[in-house]
N, C-alpha and C positions, 0 to 999 in steps of 0.2 A: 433589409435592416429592421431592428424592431427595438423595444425596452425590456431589458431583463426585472425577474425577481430578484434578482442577486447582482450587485453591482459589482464591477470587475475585481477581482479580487487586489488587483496590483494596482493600477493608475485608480479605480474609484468611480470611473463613468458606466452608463450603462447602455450604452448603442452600442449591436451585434449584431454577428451575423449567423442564422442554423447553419449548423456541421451535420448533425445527427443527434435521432430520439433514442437514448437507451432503456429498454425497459429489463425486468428481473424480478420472477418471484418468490416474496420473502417467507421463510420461516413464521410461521402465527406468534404475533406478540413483538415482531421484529421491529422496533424504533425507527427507520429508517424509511427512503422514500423507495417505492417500486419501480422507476425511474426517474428522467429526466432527460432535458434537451444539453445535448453540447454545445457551446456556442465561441464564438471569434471577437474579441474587443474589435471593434474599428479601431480605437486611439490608440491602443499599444499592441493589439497582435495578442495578447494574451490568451491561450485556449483553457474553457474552466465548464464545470458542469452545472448549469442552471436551476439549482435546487433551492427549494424552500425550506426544506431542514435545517431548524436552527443549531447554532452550537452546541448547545445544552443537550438538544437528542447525540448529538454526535459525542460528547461524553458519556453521556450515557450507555452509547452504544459498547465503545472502549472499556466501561467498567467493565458490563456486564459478557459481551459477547464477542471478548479477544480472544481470537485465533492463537495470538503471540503466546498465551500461558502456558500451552502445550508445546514440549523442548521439540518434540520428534517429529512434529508435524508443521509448526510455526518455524520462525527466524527471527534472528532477534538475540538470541540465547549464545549461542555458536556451539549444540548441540551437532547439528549439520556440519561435513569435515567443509565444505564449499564455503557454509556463511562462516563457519571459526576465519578462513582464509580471508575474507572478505573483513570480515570485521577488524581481523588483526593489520590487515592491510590498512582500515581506514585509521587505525590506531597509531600507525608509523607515519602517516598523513599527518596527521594533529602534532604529534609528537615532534617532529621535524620542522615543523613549521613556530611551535610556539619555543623549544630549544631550553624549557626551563621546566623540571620536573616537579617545583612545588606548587605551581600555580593553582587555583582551585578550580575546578571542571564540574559546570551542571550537564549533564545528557538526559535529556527532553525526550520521553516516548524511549524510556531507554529499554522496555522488554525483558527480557530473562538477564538485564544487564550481561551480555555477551563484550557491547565494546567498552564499557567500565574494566570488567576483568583482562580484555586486552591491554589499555592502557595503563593500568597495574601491575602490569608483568614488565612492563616497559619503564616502571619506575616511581609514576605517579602515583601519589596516596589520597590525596587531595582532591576524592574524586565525593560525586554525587549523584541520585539518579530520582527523577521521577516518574512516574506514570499513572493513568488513569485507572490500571487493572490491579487490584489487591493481592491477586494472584502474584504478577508478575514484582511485586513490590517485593514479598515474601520470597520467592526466587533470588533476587537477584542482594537483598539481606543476606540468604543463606551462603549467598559466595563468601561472607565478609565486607561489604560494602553498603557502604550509606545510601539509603533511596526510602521516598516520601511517596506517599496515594496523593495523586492529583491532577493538576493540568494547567495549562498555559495560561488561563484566564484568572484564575486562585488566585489569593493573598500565598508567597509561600516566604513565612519568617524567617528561615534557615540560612542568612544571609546572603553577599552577593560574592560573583563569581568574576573568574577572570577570563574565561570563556566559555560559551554558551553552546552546546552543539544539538545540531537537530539531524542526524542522520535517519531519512525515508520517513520524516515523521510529518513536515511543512504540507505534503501533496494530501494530506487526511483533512486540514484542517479546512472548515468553513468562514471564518472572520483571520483570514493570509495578515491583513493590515495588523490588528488588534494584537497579532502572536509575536509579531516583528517588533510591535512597541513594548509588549512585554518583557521580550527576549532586550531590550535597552535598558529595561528598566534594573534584571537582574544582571546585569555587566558594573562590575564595580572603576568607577571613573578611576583611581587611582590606579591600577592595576593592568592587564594586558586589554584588555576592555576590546575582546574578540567573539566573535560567531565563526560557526564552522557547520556549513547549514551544506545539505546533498539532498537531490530527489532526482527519481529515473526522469531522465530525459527524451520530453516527448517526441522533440523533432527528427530521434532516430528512433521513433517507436515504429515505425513501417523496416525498418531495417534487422527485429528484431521480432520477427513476427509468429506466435506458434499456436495460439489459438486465436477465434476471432472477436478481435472487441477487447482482449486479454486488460486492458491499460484503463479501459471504461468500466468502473466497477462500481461497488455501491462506497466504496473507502477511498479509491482515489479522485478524487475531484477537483483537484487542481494539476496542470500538464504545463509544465517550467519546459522551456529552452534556457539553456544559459543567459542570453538575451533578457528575458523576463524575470529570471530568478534575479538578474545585478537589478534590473529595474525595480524589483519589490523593495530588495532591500534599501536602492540609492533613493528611494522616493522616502523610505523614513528617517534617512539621518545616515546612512552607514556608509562609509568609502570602501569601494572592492579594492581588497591589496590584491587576490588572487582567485583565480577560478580556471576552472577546464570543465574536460570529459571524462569520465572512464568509461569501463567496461567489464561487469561484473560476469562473475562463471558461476551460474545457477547449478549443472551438472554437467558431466563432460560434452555432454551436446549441443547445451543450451545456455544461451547469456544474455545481459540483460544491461539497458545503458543509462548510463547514469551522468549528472552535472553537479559540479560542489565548487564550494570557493570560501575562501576567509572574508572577512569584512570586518571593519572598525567601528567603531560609534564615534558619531563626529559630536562633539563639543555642541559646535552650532549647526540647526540644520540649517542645510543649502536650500537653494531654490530650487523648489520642485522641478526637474524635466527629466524626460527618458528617453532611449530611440525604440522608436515602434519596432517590432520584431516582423518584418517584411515575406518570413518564408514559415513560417509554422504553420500557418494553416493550410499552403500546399501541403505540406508537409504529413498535415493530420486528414488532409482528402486522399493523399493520396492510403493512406495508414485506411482508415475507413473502406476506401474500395476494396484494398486488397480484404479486409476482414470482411469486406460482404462476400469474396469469393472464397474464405474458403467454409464460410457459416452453410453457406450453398451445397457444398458437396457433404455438410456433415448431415445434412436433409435429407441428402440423396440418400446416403448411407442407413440413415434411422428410416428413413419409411420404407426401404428392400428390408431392415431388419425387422421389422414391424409389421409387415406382410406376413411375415412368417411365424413370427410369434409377439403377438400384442400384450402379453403379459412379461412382464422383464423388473428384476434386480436394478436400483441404479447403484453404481459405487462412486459416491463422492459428492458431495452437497456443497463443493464450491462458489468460485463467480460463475465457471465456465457451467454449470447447469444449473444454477439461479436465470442465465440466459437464456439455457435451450427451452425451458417449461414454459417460455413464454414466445420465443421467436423460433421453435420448431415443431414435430411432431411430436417428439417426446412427451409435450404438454399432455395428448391427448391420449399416448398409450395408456393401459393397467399398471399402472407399476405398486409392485407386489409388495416392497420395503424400499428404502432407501441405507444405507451405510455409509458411514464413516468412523474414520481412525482416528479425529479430531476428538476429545470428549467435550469439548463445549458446546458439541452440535446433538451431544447424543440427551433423547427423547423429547427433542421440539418433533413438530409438528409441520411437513411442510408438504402443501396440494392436497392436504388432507391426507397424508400419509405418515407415520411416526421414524424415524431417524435410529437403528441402530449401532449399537458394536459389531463390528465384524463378526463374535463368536454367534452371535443370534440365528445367522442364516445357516449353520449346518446342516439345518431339517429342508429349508429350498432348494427347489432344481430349477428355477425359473433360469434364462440367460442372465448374465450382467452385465447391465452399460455400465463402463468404466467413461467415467465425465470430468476426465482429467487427458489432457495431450502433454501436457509436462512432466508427469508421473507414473505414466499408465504403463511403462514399464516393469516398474518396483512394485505397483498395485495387482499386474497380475502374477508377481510373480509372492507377494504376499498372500494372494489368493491359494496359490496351488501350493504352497509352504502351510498353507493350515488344512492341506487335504481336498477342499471343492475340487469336485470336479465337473461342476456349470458350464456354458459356452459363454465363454469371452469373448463382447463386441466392442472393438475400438474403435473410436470417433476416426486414428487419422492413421494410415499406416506406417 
């Protein structure tokens, strides 16, 4: 047991217990921290990432160095035919549940506004959206719909709403308490005075398992079970009318699990209590092992690769090799460029190495690590669709 830097995000105490150190190296210039310890509330069970990054970097980060801006590579949008499905799923969710198509709709962290335009088609006009990325502001405008640059912590004049939704946006944030008060604040008492708040859910993250560590990233830092999500929000005032599970289809192979529920704004708040969430941290030991096994074999595979040829391409400047540069070999090969298909990533600076467009590497023959297991797919076959013909080394077969 020990005291955190970061007080539990949900209950507010700060006795815990280590899970696991995640470390990851950043980008030059990267706002963020290059790890941190995972840690266990004792009092509620809550599992969250022990960082000292304040909010403000973490806006910051959102303005400037969102993934989401890009349709084809990010989610968010529903560019992707899986997240369109997904989004519009979560659209008939809300829609169903609130039964009244005038109502007005804030979507917090809404990205290339994908689930605005879902819930659109479905009737409601009365929508809004905001976000911390200027980019994605301008996006999800050009649909036709209303969205402001900003963030949950803002003054935002643009009046109040009748429900509040945070779809995959709650597990980014650093001040959990602070978002939830806000999120009451824009709920207009007169009105449907609802939240409609989702985040993958950790307790089946060992069930869901494709690369290692996938879940501990430098952006997700809060890991909700159901459990803990009712207890965030019943700790500030809100009554659960409803909650479950789902289970999102990332590609035909792959999927991904998720927890949501409606909730009220209560009038009066209640008296604080919660039920401790009793299995999450098996839950997240057991998720942790299995990613130390198969972080292990992807070792194995880069140092026989590396044997062979210590000069190597990597493809993809994800989480998944933000990881390896610092918890494999990788770290120590030559590596000749880096790529990616992201442009928010393209001409930083990362290991002392600069960050291309895919067209850049024409003129190399070096191998490429593809540093992707959920994409590596479509990546090599984007490779040999633009001609390379490199040797292609996959992390997992």
């Amino acid at each position: 047991m020990r005291t955190t830097q970061r007080m539990c995000p949900v209950c507010g105490t700060g006795q815990v217990d280590w899970l696991h150190t995640q470390r990851f190296e950043l980008p030059a210039g990267h706002p963020l921290t290059g790890g941190y310890d995972v840690v266990h509330c004792i009092a509620c069970g809550f599992v969250y990432a022990d960082s000292a990054v304040s909010q403000a970097d973490y806006d910051r980060f959102y303005a400037q160095y969102s993934k989401y801006e890009d349709g084809k590579t990010g989610t968010g949008g529903g560019e992707n035919p899986f997240d369109r499905v997904r989004l519009e799923e979560t659209a008939r969710q809300i829609a169903d549940f609130l039964q009244d198509p005038t109502v007005r709709i804030l979507d917090v962290g809404c990205a290339n506004g994908g689930l605005l335009r879902a819930l659109n088609d479905l009737g409601y006009e009365n929508l809004c959206g905001l976000d911390p990325s200027p980019v994605c502001v301008e996006n999800t405008r050009a649909l036709g719909l209303e969205a402001y640059l900003g963030s949950l912590f803002q003054p935002f004049p643009h009046g109040k709403f009748d429900c509040v939704v945070l779809s995959h946006t709650l597990e980014h944030v650093q001040d959990v308490r602070g978002a939830i008060a806000w999120i009451g604040d824009m709920l207009d008492p007169g009105g449907a005075n609802l939240a409609y708040i989702e985040t993958p859910d950790a307790a089946r993250y060992v069930d869901f398992l494709y690369a290692p560590f996938q879940d501990f990233n430098t952006e997700h830092i809060n890991h909700f079970s159901k459990i803990s999500l009712e207890n965030a929000l019943e700790l500030a005032g809100f009554e659960t009318l409803a909650s479950g599970e789902k289970t999102l289809t990332i590609n035909p192979t792959m999927f991904y699990p998720a927890v949501y529920g409606f909730w009220k704004k209560l009038a009066a708040r209640p008296i604080a209590s919660f039920r401790p969430d009793t299995h999450l941290a098996a839950q997240m030991d057991a998720y942790i092992r299995e990613s130390r096994t198969i972080l292990d074999g992807i070792e194995k595979r880069l140092q026989a690769v590396l044997a062979q040829s210590p000069r190597v391409i990597v493809w993809g400047v994800g989480q998944l090799a933000l990881k390896l540069l610092v918890e494999t070999s990788l770290g120590k090969a030559e590596i000749a460029a880096f790529v990616d298909s992201n442009p928010i990533n393209h001409g930083k600076v990362l290991h002392g190495v600069k960050i291309f467009v895919p067209e850049a590497i024409h003129i190399m023959h070096e191998p490429i690590v593809i540093t992707s297991t959920l994409h590596q797919a479509s990546i090599a076959k984007q490779i040999r669709g633009m001609g390379l013909e490199n040797k292609l080394i996959f992390l997992k077969e």
